[in-house]
C-alpha atoms as one frame of an Amber mdcrd trajectory, in Angstrom:
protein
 -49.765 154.179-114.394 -47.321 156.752-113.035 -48.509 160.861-113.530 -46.186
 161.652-116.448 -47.869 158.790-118.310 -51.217 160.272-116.955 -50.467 163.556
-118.113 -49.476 162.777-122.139 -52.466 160.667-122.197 -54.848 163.013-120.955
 -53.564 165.472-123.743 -53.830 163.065-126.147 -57.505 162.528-125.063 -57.913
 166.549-125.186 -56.134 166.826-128.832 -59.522 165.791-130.509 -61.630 168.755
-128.533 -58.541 171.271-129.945 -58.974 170.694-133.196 -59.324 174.214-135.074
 -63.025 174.968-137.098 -63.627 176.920-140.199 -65.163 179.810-138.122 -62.266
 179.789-135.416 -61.849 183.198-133.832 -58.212 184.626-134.302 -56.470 185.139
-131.404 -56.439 188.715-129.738 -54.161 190.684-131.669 -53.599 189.225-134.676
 -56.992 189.587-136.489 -55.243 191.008-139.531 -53.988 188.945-142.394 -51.427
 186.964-140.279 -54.102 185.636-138.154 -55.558 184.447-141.082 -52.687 182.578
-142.348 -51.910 181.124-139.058 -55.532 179.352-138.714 -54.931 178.124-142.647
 -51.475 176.542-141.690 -53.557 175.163-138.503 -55.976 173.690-140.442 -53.885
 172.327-143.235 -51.954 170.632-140.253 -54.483 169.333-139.094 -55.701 167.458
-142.047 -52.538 166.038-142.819 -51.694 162.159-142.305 -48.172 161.852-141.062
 -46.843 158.691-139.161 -46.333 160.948-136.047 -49.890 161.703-136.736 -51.397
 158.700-136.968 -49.209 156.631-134.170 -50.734 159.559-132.021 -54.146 158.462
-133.242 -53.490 154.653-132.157 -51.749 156.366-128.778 -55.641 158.067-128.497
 -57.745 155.422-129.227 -56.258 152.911-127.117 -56.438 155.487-124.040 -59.693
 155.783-124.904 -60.516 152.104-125.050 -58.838 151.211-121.881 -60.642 154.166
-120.153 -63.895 152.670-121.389 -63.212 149.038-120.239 -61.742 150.347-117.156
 -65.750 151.949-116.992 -67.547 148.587-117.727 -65.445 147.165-115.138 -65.922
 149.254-112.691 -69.434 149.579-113.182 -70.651 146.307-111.409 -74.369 146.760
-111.839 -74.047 146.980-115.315 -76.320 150.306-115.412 -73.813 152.294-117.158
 -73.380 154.693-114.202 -70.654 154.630-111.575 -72.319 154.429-107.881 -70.656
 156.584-104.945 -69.830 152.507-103.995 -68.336 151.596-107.192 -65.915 154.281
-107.579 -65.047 154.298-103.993 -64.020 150.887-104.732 -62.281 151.272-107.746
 -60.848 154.312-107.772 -60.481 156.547-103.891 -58.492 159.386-105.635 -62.122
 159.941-107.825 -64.467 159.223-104.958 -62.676 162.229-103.433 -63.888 164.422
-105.833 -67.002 162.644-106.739 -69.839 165.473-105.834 -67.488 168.039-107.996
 -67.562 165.557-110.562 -71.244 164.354-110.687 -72.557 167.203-112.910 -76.091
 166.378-113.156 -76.275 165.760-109.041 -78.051 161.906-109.548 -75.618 160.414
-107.137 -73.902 158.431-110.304 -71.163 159.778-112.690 -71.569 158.747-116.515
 -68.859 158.110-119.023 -69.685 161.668-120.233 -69.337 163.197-116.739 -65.646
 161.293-115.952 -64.679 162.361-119.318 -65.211 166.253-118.811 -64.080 166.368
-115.139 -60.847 164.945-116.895 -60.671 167.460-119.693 -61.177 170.416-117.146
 -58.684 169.153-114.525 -55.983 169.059-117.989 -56.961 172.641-119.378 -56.507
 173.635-115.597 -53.038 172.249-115.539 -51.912 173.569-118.718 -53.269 177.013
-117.573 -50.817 177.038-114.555 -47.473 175.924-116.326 -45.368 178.778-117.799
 -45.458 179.243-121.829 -41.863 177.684-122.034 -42.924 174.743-120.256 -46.484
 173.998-122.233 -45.944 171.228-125.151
């Protein structure tokens, strides 16, 4: 998989986590009554059922279920943790980062642990582009 097709996957695994609440703070400087209409319009969007909308959905789902057969692969043991081994194996780009990404410091990364690693290395990368150039 080259990195473009990387990158829109790994926002379409971060759309779910942007969804906007009820209690969503406004954004600084518009906490007046245009704030509140934005987060409305937000929120109506986000409930609607377009076919953009839902092909995005299939787009998400399938990332999500190759990422988690890619996992049960990977995970030889069958314990449902990646070993130091297993990734280095599997996947050398991770293994780099391995201690960053093993959270809880047990020598094994979870499903749980990949996944956030992933999120932060996207937010990260949509920090650093320009406004013009963020989708």
């Amino acid at each position: 998989m080259n990195h473009m097709n990387q990158m829109i996957l790994a926002s379409l695994l971060l759309l779910p986590s942007l969804v906007v609440a009820d209690n969503f703070p406004p954004p600084p400087g518009e906490a007046g009554r245009g704030g509140v209409r934005m987060r409305q319009d937000i929120q109506s969007y986000s409930g609607e059922n377009t076919p953009d909308r839902e092909a995005l959905q299939r787009r998400r789902e399938a990332f999500q279920k190759k990422a988690e057969e890619r996992f049960r692969k990977s995970d030889q043991d069958g314990n449902g943790q990646l070993s130091r081994a297993e990734v280095q194996q599997n996947n050398p780009r991770m293994a780099k980062n391995f201690e960053r990404i093993d959270q809880d410091k047990n020598g094994e990364l979870s499903q749980q642990e990949i996944k956030q690693a992933f999120q932060q290395r996207m937010q990260k990368q949509q920090q650093q582009k320009p406004m013009g150039e963020r989708p």
